[in-house]
OpenMM code with the backbone's topology and positions (N, CA, C; nanometers):
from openmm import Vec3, app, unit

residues = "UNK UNK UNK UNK UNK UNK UNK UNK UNK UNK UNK UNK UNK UNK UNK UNK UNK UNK UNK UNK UNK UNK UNK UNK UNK UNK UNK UNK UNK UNK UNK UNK UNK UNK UNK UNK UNK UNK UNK UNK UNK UNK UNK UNK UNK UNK UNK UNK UNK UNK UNK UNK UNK UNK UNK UNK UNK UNK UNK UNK UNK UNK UNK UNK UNK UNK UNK UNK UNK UNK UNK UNK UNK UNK UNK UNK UNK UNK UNK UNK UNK UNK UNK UNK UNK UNK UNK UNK UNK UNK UNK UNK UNK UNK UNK UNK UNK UNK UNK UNK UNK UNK UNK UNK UNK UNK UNK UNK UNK UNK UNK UNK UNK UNK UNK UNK UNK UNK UNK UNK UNK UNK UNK UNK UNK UNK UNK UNK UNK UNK UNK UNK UNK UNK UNK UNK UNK UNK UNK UNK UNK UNK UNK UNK UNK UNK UNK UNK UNK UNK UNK UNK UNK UNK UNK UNK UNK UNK UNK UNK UNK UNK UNK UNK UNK UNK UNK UNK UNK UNK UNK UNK".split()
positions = [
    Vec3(-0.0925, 0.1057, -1.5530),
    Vec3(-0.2243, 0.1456, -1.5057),
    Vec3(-0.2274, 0.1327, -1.3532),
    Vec3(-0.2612, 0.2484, -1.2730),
    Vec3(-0.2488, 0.2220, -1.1678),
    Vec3(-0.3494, 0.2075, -1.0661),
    Vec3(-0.4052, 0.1465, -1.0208),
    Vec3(-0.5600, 0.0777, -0.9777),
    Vec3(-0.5382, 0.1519, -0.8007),
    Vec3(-0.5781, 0.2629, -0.7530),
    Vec3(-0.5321, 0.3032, -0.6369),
    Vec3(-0.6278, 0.2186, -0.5116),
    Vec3(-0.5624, 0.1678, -0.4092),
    Vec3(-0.6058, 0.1231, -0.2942),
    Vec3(-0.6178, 0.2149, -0.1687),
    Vec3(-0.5834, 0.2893, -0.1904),
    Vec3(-0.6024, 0.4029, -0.0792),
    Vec3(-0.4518, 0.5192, -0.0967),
    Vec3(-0.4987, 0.6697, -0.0948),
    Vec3(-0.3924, 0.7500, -0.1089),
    Vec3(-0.3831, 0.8292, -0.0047),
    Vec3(-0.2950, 0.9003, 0.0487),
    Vec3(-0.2958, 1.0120, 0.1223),
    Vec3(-0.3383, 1.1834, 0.0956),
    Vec3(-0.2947, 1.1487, -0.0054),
    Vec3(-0.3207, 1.2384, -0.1600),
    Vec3(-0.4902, 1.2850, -0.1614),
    Vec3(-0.5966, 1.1884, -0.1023),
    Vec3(-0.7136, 1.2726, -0.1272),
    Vec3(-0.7380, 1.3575, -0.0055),
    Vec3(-0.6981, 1.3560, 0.1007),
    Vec3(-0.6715, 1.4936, 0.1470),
    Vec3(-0.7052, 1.6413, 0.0332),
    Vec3(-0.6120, 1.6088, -0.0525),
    Vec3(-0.6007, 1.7518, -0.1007),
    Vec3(-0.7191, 1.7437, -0.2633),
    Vec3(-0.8339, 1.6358, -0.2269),
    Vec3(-0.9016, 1.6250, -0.3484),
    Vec3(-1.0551, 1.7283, -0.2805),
    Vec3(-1.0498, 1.8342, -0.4167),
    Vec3(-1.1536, 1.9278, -0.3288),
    Vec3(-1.2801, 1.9005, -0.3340),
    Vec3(-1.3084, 1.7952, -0.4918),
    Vec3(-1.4297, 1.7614, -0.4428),
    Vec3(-1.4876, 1.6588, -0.4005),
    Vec3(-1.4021, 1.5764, -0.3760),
    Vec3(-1.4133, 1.4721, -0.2245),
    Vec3(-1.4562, 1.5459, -0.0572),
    Vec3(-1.3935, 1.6467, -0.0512),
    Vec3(-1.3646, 1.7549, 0.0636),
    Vec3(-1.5314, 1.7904, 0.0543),
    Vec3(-1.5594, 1.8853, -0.0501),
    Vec3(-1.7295, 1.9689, -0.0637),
    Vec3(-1.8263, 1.8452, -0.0935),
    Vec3(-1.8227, 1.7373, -0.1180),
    Vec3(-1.8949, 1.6337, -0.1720),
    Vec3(-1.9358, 1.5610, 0.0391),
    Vec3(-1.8463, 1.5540, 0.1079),
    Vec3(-1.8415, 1.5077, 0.2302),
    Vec3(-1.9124, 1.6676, 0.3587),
    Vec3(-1.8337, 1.7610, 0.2954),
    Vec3(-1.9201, 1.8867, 0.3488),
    Vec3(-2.0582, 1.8744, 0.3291),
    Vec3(-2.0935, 1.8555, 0.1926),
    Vec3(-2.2326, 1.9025, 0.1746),
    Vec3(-2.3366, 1.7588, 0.2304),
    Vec3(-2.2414, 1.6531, 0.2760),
    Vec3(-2.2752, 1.5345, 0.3287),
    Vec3(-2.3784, 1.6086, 0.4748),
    Vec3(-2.2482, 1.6206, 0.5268),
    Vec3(-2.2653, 1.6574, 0.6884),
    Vec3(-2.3390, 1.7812, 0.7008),
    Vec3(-2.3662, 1.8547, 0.6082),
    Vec3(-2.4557, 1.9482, 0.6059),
    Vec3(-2.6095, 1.9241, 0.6275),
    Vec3(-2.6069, 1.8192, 0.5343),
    Vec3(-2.7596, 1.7369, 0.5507),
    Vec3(-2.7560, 1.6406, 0.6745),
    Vec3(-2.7143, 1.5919, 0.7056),
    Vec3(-2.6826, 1.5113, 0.7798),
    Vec3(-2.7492, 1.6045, 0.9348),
    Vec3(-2.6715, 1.7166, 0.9303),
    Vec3(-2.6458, 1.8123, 1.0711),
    Vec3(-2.7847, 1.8907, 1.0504),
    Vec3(-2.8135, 1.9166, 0.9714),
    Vec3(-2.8944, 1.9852, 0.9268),
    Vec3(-2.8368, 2.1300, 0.9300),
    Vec3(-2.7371, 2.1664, 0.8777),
    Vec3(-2.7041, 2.2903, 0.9511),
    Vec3(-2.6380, 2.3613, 0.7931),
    Vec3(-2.6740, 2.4625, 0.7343),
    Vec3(-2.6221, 2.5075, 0.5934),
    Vec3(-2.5086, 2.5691, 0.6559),
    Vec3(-2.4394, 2.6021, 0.7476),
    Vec3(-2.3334, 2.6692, 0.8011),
    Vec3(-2.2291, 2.6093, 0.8194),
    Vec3(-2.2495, 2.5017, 0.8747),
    Vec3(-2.1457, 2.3230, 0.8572),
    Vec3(-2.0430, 2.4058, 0.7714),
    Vec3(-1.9117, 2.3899, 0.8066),
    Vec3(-1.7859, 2.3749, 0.7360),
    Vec3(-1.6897, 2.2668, 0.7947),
    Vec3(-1.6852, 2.2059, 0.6982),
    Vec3(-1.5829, 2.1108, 0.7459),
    Vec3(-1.4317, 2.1023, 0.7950),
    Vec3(-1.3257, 2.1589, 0.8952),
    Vec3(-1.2230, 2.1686, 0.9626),
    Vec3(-1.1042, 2.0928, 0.8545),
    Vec3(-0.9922, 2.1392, 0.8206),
    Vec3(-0.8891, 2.0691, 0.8082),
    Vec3(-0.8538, 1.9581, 0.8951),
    Vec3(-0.8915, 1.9567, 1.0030),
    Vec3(-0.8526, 1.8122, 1.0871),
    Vec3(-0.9642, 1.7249, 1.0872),
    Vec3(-1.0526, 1.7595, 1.0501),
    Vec3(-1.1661, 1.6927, 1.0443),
    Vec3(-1.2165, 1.6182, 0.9399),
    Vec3(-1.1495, 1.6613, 0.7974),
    Vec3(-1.1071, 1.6284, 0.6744),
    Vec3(-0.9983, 1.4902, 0.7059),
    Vec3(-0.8445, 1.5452, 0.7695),
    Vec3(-0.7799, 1.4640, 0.7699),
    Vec3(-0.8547, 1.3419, 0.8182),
    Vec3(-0.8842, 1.3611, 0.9255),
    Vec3(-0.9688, 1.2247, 0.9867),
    Vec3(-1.0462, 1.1071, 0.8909),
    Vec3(-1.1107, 1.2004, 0.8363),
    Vec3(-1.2128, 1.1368, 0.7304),
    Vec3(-1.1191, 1.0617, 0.6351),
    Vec3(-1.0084, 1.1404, 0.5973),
    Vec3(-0.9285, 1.0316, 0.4831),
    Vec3(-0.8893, 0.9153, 0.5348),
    Vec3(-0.8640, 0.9755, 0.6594),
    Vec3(-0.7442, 0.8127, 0.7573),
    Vec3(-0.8752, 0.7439, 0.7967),
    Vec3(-0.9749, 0.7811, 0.8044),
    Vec3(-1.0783, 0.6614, 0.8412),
    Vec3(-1.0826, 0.5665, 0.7199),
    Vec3(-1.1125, 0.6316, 0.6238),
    Vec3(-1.0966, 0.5459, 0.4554),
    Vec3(-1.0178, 0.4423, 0.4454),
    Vec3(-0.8653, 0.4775, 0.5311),
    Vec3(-0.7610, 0.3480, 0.5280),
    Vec3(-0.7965, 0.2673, 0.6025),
    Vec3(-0.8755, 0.2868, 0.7122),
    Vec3(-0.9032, 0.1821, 0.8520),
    Vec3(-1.0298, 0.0952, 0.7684),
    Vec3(-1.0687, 0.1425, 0.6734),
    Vec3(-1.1893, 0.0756, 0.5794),
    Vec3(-1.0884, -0.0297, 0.5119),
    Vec3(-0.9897, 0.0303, 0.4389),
    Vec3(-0.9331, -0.0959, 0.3504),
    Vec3(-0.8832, -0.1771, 0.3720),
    Vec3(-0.8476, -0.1099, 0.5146),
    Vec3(-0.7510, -0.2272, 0.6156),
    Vec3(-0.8793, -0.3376, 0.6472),
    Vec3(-0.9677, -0.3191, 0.6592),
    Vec3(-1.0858, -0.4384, 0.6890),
    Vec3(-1.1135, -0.4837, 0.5299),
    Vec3(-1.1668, -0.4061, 0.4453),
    Vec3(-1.1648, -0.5062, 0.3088),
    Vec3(-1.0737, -0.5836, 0.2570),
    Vec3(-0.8784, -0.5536, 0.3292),
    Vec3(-0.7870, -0.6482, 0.3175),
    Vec3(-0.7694, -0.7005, 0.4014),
    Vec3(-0.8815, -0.7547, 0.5363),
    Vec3(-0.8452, -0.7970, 0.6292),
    Vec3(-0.8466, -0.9684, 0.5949),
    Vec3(-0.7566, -1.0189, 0.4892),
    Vec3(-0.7506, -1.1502, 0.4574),
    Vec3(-0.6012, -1.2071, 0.4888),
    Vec3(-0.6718, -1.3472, 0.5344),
    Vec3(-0.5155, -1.4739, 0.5429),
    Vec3(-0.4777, -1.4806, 0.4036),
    Vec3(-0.3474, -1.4832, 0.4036),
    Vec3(-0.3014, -1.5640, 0.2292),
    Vec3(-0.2233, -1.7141, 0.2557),
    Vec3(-0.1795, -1.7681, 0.1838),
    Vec3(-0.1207, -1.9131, 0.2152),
    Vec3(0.0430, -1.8408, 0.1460),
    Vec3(0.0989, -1.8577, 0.2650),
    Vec3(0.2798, -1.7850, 0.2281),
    Vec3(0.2796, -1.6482, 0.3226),
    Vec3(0.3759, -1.5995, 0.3087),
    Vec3(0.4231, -1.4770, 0.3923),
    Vec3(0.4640, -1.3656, 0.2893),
    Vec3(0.3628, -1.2559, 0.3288),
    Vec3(0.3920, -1.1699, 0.2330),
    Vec3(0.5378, -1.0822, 0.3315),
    Vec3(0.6302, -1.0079, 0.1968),
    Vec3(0.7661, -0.9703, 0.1895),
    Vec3(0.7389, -0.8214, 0.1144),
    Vec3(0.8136, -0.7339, 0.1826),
    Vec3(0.8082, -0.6287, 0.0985),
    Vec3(0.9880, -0.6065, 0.0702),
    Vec3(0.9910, -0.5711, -0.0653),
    Vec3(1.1395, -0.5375, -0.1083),
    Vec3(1.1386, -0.3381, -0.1254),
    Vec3(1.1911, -0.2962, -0.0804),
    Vec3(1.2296, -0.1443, -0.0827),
    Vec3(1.2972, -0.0788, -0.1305),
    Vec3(1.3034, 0.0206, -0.2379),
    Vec3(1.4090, 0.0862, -0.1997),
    Vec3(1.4042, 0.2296, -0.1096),
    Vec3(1.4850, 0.2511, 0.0065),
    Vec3(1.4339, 0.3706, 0.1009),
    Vec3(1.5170, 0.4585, 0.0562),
    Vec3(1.4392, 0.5549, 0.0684),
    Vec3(1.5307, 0.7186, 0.0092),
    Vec3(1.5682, 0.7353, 0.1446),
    Vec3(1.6965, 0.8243, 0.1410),
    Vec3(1.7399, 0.8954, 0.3012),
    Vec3(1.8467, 0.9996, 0.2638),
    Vec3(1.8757, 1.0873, 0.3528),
    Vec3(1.9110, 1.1995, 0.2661),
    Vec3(2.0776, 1.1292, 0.2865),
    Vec3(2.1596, 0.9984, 0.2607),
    Vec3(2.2992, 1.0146, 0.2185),
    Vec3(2.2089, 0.8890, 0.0738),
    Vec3(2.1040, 0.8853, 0.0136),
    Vec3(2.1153, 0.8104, -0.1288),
    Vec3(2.0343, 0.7200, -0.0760),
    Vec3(1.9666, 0.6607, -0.1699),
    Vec3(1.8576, 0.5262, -0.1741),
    Vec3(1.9853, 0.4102, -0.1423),
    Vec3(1.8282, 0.3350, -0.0343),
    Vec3(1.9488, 0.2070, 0.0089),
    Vec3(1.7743, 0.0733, -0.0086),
    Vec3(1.8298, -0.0518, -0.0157),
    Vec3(1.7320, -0.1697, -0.0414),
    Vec3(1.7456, -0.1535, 0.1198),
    Vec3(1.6008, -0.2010, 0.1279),
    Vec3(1.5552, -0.2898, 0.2167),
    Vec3(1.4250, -0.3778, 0.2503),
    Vec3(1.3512, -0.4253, 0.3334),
    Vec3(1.2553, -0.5237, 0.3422),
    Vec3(1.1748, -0.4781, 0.4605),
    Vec3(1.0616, -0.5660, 0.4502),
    Vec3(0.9673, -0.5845, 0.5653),
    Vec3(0.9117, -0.7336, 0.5130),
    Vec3(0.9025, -0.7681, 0.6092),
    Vec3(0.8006, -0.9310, 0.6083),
    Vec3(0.7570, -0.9066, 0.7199),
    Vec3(0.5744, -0.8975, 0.6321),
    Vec3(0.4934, -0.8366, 0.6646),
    Vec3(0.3944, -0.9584, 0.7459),
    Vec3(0.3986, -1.0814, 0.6809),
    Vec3(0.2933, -1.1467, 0.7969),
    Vec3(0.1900, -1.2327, 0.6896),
    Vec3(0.1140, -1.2853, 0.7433),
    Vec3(-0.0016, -1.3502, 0.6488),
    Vec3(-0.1425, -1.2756, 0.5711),
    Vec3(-0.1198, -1.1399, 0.6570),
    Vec3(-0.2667, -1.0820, 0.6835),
    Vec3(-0.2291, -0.9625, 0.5308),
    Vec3(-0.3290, -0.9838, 0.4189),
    Vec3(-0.2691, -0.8807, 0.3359),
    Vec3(-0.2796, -0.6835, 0.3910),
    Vec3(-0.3777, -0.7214, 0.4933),
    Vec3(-0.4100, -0.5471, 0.5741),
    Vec3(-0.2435, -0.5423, 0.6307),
    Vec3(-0.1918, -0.6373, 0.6376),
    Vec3(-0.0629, -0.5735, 0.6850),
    Vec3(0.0259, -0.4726, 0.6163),
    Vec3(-0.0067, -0.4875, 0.4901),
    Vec3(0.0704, -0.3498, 0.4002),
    Vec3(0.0432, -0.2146, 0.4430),
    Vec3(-0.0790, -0.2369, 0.4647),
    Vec3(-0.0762, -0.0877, 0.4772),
    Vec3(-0.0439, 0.0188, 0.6248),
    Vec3(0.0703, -0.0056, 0.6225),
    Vec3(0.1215, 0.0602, 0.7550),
    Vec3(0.2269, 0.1685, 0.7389),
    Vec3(0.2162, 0.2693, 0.7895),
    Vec3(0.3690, 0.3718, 0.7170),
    Vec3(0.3321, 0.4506, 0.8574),
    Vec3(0.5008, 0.5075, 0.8962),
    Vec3(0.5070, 0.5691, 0.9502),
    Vec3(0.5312, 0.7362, 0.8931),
    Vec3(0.5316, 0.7093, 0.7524),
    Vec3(0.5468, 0.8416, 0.6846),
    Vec3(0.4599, 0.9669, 0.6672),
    Vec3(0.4865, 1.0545, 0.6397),
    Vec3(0.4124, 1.1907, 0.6350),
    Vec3(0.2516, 1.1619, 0.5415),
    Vec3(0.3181, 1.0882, 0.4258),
    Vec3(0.2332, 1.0920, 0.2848),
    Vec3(0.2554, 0.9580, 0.2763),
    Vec3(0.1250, 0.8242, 0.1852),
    Vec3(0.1853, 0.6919, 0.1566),
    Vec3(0.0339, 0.7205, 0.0772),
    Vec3(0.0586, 0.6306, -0.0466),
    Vec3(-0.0363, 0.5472, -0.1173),
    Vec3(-0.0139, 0.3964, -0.1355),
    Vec3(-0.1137, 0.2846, -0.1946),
    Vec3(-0.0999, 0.1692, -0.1751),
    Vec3(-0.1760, 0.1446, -0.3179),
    Vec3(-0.0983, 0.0526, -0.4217),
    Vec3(-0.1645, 0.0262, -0.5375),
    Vec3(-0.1391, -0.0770, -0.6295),
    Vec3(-0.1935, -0.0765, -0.7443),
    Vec3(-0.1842, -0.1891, -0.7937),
    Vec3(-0.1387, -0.1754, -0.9327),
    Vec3(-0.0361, -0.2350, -0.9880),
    Vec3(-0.0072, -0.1421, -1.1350),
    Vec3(-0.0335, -0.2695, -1.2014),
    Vec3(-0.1291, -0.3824, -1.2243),
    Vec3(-0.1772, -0.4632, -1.3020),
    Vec3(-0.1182, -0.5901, -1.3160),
    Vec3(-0.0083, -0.6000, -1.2458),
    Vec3(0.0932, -0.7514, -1.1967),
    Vec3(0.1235, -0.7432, -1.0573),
    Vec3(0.1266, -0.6212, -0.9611),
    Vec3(0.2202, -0.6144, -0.8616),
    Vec3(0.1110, -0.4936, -0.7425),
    Vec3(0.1530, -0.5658, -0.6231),
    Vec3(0.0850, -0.4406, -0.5417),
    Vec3(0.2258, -0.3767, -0.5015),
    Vec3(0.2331, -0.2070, -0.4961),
    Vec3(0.3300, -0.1608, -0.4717),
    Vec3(0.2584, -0.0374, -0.3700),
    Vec3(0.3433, -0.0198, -0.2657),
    Vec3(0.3337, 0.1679, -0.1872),
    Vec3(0.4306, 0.2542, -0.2283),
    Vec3(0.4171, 0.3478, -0.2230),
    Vec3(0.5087, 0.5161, -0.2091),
    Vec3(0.4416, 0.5474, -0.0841),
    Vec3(0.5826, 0.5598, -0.0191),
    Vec3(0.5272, 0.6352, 0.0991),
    Vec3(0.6894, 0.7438, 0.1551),
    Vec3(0.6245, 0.9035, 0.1268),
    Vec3(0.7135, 1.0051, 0.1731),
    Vec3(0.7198, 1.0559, 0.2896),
    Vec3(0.8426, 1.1067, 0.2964),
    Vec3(0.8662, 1.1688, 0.4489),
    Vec3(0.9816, 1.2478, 0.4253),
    Vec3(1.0500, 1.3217, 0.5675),
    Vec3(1.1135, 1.4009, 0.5112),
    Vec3(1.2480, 1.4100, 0.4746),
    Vec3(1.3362, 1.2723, 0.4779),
    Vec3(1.4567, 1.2612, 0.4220),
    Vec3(1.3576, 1.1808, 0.2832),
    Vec3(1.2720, 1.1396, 0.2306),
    Vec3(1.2990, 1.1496, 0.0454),
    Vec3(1.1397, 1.0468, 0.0502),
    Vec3(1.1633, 0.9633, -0.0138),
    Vec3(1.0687, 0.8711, -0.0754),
    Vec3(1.0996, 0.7129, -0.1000),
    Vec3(0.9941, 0.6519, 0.0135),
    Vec3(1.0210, 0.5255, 0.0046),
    Vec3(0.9094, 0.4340, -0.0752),
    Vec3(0.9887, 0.3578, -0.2012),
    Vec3(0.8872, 0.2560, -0.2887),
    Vec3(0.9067, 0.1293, -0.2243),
    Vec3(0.7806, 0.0751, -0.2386),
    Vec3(0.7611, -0.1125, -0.1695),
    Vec3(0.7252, -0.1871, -0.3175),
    Vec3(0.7649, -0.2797, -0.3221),
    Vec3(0.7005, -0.3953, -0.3400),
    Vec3(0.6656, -0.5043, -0.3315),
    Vec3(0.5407, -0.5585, -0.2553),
    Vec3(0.4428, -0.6332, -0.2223),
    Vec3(0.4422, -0.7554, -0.2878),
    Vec3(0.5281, -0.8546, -0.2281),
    Vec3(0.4870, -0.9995, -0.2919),
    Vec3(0.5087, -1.1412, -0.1571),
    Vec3(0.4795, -1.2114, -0.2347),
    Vec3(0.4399, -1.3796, -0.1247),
    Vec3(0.5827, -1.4894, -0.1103),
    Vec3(0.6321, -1.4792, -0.0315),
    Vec3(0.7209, -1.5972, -0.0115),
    Vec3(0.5943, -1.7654, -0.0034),
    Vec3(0.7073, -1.8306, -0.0180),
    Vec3(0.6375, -1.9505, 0.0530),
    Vec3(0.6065, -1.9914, 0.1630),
    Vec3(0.7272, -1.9411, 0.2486),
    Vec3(0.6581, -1.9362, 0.4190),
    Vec3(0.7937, -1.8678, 0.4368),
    Vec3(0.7507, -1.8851, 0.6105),
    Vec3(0.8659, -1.7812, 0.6539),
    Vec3(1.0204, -1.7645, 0.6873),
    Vec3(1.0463, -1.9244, 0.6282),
    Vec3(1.2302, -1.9457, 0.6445),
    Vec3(1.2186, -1.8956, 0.4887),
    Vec3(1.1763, -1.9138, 0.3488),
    Vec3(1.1663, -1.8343, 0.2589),
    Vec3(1.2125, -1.6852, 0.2774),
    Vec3(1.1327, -1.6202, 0.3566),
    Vec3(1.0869, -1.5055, 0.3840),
    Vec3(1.2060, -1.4352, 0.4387),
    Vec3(1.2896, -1.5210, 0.5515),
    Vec3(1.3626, -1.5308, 0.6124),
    Vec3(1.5269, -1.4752, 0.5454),
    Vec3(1.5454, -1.5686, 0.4151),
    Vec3(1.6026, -1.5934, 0.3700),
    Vec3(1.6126, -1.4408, 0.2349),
    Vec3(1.5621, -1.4503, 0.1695),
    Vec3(1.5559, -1.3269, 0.0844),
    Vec3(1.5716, -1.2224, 0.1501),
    Vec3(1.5057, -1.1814, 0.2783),
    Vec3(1.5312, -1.0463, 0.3685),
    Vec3(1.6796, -1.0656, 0.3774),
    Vec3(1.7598, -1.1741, 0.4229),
    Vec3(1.8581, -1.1713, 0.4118),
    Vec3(1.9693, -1.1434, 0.3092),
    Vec3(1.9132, -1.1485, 0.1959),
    Vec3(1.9890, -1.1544, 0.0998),
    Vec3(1.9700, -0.9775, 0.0280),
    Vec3(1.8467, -0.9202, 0.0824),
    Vec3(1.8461, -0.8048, 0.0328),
    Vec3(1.9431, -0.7146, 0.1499),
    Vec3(1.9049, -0.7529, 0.2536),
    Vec3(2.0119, -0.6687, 0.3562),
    Vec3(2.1492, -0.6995, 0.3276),
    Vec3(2.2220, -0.7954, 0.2514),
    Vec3(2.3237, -0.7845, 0.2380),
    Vec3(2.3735, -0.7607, 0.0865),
    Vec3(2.2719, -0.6943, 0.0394),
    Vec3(2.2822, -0.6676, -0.0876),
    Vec3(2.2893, -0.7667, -0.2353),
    Vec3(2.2610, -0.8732, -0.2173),
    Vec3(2.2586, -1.0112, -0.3116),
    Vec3(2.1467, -0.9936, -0.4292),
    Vec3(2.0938, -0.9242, -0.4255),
    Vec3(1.9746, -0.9390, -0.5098),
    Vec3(1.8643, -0.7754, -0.5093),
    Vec3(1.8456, -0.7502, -0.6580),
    Vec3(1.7662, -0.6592, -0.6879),
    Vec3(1.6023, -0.7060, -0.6809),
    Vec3(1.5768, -0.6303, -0.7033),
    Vec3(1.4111, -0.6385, -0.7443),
    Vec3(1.3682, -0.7269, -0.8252),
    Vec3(1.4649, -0.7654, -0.9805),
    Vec3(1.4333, -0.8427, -1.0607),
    Vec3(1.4523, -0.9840, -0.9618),
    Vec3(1.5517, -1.0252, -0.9128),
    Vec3(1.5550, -1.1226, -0.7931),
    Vec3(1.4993, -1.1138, -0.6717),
    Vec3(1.4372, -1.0267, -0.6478),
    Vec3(1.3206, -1.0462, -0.5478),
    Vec3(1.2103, -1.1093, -0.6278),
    Vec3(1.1673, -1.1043, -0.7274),
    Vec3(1.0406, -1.1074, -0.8002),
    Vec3(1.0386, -1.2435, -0.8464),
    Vec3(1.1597, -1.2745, -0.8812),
    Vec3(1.2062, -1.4336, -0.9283),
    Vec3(1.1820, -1.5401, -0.8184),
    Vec3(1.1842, -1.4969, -0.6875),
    Vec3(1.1686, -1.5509, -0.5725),
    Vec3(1.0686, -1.6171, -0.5230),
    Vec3(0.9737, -1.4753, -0.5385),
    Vec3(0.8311, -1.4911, -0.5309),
    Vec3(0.7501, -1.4912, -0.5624),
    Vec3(0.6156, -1.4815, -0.6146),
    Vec3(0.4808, -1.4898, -0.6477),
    Vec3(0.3850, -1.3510, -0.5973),
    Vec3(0.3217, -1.2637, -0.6655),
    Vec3(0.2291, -1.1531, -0.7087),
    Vec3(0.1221, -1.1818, -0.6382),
    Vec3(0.1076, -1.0625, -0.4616),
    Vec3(0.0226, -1.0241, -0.3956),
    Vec3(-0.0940, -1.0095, -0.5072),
    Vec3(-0.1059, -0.9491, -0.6250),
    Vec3(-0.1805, -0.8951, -0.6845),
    Vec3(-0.3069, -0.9707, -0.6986),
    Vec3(-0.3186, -1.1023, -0.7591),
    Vec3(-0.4348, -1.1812, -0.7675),
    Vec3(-0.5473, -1.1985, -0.5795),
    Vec3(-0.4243, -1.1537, -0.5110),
    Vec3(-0.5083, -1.1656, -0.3665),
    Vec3(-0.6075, -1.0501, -0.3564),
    Vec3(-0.5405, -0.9064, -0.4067),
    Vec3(-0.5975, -0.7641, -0.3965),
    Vec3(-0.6935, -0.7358, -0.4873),
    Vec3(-0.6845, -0.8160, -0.5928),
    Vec3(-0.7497, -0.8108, -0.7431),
    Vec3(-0.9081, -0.8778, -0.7197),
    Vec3(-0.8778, -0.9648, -0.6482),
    Vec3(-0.9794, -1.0798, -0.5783),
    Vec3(-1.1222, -0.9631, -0.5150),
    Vec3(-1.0603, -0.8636, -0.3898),
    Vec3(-1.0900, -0.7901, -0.3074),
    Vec3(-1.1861, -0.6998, -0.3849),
    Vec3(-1.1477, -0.6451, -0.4725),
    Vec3(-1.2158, -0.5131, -0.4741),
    Vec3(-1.2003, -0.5502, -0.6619),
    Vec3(-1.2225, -0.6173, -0.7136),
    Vec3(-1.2842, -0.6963, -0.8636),
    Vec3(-1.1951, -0.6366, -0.9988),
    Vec3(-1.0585, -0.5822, -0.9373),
    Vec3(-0.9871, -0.5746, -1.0771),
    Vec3(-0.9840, -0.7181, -1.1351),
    Vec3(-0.9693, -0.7253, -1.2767),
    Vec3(-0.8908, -0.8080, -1.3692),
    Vec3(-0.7503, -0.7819, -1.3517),
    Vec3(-0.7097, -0.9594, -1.3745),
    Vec3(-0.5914, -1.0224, -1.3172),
    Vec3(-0.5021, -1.0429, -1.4702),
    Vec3(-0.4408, -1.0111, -1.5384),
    Vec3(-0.3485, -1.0703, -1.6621),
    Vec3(-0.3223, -1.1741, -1.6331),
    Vec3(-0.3258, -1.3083, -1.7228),
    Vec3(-0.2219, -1.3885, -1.7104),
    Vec3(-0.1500, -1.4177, -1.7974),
    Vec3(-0.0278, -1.4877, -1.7589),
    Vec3(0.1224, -1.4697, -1.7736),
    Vec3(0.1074, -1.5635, -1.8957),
    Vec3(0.1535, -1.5240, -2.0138),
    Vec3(0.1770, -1.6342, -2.1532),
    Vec3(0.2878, -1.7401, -2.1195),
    Vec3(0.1670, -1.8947, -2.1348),
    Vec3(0.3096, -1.9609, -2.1028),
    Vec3(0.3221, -2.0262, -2.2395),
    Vec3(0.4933, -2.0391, -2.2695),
    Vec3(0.5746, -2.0993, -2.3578),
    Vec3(0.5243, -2.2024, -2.4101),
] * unit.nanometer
topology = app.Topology()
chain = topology.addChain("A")
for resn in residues:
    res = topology.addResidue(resn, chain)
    for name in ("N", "CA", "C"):
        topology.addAtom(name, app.Element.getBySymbol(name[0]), res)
């Protein structure tokens, strides 16, 4: 289930697009108002500068992102340690990125034009932790299932934010 935190993707949602037209119509007072393709874009990327303030929270640990990056010679692992601030996820230098929550894990997709890069979003304990796993993914030591073993699920922080339900884990 995928709980979306912000997409790039509504760009191309049309009645988000005529729902915000017929906004500024009233607004302007003007029935002639059409709303610009760049003017649209704007409006979506303002939406992220919104979530970036509704995730503008400290966490206790250092959040870590594990990757795998598409590039046009084949997908390769890699990382970001991202900082304390959970608004720090959401940063891409890519064409296209979404940011979400699939009910244990916050994860991004974010495309561009050698392929498609997936994140996933979780908490070291601090930052020689943090330190340490980046290391071990840059030298190839450990998958995802061992990234995850490492650390502890951004998710209850994001879940917190904006009032999804959190699963918890059956213990033995």
């Amino acid at each position: 289930m995928k709980q979306m935190i912000w997409s790039s993707e509504d760009r191309l949602d049309d009645a988000a697009r005529v729902h915000y037209q017929d906004f500024q119509r009233e607004v302007m007072e003007d029935e002639s108002y059409k709303v610009s393709d760049e003017e649209w874009a704007d409006e979506v990327y303002h939406w992220l500068d919104n979530e970036r303030s509704n995730l503008n929270r400290e966490i206790e640990g250092v959040i870590i992102a594990f990757a795998v990056i598409g590039t046009w010679r084949g997908s390769r692992r890699g990382y970001q340690i991202v900082g304390h601030n959970i608004a720090g996820i959401l940063q891409s230098q890519c064409d296209e990125a979404e940011w979400y929550g699939d009910g244990y894990n916050i994860r991004g997709r974010m495309i561009h034009h050698d392929g498609t890069n997936y994140a996933l979003y979780r908490v070291a304990k601090d930052r020689d932790t943090a330190e340490q796993i980046a290391e071990k993914i840059y030298n190839d030591e450990i998958d995802e299932a061992g990234f995850r073993q490492r650390t502890r699920s951004l998710y209850p922080y994001v879940a917190e934010v904006y009032g999804w339900k959190t699963r918890k884990r059956k213990s033995n």
